[in-house]
C-alpha atoms as a printed R data frame, in Angstrom:
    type eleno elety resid chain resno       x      y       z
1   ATOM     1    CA   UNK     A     1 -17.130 27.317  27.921
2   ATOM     2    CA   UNK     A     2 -17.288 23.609  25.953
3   ATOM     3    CA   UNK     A     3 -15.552 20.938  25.655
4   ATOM     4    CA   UNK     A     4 -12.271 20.988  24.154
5   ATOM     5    CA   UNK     A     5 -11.194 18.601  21.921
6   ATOM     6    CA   UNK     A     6  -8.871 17.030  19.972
7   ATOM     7    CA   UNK     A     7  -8.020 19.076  16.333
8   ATOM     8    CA   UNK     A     8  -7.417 15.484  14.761
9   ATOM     9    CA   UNK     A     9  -8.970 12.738  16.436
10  ATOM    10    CA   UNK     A    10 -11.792 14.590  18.467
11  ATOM    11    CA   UNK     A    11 -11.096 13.077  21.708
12  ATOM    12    CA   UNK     A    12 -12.165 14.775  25.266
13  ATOM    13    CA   UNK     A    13  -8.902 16.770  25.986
14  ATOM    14    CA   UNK     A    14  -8.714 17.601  29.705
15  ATOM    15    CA   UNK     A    15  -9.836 20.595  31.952
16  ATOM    16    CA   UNK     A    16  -6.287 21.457  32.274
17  ATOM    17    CA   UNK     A    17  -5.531 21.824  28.713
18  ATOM    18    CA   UNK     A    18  -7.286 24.864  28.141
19  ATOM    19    CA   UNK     A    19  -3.603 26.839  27.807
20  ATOM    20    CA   UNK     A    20  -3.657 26.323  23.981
21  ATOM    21    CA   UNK     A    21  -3.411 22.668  23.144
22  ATOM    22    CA   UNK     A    22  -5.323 21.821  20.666
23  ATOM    23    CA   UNK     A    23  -4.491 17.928  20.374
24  ATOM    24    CA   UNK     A    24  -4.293 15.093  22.703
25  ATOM    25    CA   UNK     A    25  -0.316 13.793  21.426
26  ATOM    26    CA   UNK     A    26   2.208 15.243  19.671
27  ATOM    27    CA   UNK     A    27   1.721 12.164  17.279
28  ATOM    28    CA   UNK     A    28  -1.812 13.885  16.178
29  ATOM    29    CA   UNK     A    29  -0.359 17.493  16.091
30  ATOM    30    CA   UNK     A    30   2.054 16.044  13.772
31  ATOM    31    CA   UNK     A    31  -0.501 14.353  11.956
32  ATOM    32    CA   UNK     A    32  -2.774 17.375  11.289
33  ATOM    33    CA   UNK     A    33   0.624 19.108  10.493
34  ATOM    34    CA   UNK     A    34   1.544 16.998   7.688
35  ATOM    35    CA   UNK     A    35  -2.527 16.936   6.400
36  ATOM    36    CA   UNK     A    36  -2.281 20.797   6.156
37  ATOM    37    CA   UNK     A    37   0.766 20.385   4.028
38  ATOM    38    CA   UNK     A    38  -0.337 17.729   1.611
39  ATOM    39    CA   UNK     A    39  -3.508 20.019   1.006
40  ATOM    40    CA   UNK     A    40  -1.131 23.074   0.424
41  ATOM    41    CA   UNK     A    41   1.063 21.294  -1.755
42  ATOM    42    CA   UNK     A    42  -2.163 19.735  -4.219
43  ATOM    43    CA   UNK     A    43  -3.162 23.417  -5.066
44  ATOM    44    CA   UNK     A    44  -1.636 22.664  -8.598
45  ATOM    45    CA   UNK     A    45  -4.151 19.436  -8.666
46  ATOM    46    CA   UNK     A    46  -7.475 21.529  -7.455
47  ATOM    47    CA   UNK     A    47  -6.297 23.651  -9.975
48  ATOM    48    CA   UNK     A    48  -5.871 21.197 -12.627
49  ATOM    49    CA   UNK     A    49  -9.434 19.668 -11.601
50  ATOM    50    CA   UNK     A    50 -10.988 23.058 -11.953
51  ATOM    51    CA   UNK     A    51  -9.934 24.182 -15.287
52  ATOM    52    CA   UNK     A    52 -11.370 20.550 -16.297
53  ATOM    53    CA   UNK     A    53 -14.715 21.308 -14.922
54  ATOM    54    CA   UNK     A    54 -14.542 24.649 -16.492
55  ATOM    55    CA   UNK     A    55 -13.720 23.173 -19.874
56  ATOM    56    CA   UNK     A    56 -16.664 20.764 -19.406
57  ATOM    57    CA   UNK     A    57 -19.310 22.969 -18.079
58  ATOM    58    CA   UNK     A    58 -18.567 25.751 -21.364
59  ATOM    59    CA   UNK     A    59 -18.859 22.328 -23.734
60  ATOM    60    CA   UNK     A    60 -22.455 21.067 -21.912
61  ATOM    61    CA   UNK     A    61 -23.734 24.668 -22.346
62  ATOM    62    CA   UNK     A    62 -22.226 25.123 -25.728
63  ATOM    63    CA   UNK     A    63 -24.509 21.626 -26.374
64  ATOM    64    CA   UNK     A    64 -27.097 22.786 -24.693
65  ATOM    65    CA   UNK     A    65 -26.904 26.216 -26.879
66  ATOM    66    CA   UNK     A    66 -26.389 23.979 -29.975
67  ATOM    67    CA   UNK     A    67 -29.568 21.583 -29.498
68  ATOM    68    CA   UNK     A    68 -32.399 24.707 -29.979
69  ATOM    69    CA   UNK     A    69 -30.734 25.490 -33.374
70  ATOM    70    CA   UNK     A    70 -31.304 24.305 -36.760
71  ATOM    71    CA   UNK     A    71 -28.578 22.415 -37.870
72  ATOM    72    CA   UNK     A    72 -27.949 23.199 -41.879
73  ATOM    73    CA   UNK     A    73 -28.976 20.507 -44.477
74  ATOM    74    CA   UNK     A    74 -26.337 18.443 -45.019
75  ATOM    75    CA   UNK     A    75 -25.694 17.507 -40.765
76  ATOM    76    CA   UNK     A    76 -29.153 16.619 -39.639
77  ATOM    77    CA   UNK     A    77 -28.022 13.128 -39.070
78  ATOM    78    CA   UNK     A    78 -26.487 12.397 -36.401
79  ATOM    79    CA   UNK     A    79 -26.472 15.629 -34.910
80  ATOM    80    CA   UNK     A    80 -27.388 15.608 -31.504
81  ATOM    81    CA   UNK     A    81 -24.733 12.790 -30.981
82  ATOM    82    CA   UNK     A    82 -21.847 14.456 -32.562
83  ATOM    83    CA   UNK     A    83 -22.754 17.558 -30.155
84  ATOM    84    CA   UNK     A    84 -22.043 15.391 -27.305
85  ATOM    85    CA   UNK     A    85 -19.506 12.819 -28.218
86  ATOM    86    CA   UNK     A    86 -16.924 14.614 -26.470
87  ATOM    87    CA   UNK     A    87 -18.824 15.282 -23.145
88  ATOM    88    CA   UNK     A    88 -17.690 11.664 -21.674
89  ATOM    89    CA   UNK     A    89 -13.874 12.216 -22.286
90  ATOM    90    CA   UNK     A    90 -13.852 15.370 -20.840
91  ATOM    91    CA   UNK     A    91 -15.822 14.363 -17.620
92  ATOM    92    CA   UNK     A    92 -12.987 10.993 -17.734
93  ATOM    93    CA   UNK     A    93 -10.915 14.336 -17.606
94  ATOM    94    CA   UNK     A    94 -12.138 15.805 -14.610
95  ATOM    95    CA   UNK     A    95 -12.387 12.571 -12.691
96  ATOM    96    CA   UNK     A    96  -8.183 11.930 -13.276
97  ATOM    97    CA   UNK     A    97  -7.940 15.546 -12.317
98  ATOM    98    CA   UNK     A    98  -9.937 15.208  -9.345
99  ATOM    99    CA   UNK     A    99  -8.245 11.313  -8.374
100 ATOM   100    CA   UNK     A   100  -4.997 13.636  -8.930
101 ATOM   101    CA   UNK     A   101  -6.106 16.515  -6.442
102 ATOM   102    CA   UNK     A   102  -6.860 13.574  -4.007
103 ATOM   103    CA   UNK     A   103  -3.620 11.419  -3.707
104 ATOM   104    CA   UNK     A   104  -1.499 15.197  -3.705
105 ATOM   105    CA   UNK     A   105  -3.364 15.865  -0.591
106 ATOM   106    CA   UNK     A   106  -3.148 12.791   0.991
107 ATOM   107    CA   UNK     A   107  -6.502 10.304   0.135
108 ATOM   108    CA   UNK     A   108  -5.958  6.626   0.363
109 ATOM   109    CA   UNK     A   109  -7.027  4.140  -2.851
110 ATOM   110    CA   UNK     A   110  -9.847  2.816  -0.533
111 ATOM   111    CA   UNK     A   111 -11.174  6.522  -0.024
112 ATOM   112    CA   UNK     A   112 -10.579  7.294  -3.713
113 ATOM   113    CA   UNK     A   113 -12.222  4.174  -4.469
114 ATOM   114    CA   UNK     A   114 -15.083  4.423  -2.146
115 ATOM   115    CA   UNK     A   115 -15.801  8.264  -3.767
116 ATOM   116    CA   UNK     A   116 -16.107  6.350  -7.434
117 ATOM   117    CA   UNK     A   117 -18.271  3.514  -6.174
118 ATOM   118    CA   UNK     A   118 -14.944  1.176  -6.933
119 ATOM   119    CA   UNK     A   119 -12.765 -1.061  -4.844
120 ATOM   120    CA   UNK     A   120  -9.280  0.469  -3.940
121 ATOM   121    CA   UNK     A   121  -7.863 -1.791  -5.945
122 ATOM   122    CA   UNK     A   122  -9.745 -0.730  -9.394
123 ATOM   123    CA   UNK     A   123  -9.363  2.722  -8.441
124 ATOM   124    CA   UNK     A   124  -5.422  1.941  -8.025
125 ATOM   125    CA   UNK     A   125  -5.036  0.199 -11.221
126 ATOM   126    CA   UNK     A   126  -7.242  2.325 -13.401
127 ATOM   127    CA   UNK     A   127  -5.930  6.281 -11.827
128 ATOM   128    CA   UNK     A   128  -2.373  4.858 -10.034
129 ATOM   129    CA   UNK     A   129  -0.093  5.201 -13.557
130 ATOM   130    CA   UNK     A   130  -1.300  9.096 -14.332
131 ATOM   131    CA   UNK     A   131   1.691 10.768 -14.230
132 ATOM   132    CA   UNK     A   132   2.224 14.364 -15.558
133 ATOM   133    CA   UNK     A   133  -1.302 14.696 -17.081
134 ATOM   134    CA   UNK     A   134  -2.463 17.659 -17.640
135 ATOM   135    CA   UNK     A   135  -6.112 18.607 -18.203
136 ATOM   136    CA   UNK     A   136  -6.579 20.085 -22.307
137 ATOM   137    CA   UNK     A   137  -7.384 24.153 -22.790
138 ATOM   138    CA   UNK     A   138 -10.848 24.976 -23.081
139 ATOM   139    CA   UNK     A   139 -11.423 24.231 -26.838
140 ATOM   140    CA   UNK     A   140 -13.272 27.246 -29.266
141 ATOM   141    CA   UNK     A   141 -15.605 27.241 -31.826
């Protein structure tokens, strides 16, 4: 049989431990407790952040369905960049919904941050004041 170790912190847990124990202190049992919570309470979030990928993914193929056809004679210019001048907001969209998903189960600014290639601080001050956002229905036409 292998080692057994720690369910949080991965430490050597001894010989004699083999009765169950799946954590080295009560402090880390607690710990993985309260982790398993968070995540079970942020279901509303990863919801939240899928519905926004869903609504972006149908617009990017809608685009993408767009861009082989003609367009009629009176909105060749411009075009292509109307077709995609909502893509950005709606992938600024899924990034709140995702920063949202993240905090509800129990990420840190820095980790947050250090996901977006941004110091915990910018991530703070540009995600921290969402409150009650909710992502937009997928759109039709």
């Amino acid at each position: 049989m292998g080692d057994v170790r720690c369910g949080w912190c991965g430490a050597l847990l001894p010989a004699s431990a083999t009765g169950g124990r799946r954590y080295c202190r009560a402090a880390h049992r607690q710990a993985a407790w309260r982790a398993r919570r968070r995540w079970m309470e942020a279901a509303t979030a990863r919801e939240g952040m899928a519905t926004a990928g869903e609504v972006l993914v149908l617009e990017v193929q809608a685009v993408a369905q767009r861009a082989h056809e003609l367009p009629s004679s009176g909105r060749c210019a411009g075009w292509h960049s109307a077709a995609v001048a909502c893509v950005p907001d709606l992938a600024g969209q899924l990034v709140r919904a995702a920063v949202r998903a993240d905090r509800q189960a129990g990420a840190s600014w820095a980790q947050i941050g250090a996901g977006l290639g941004i110091s915990a601080e910018a991530a703070r001050s540009r995600f921290g004041r969402m409150r009650g956002h909710t992502p937009p229905a997928a759109r039709t036409g």
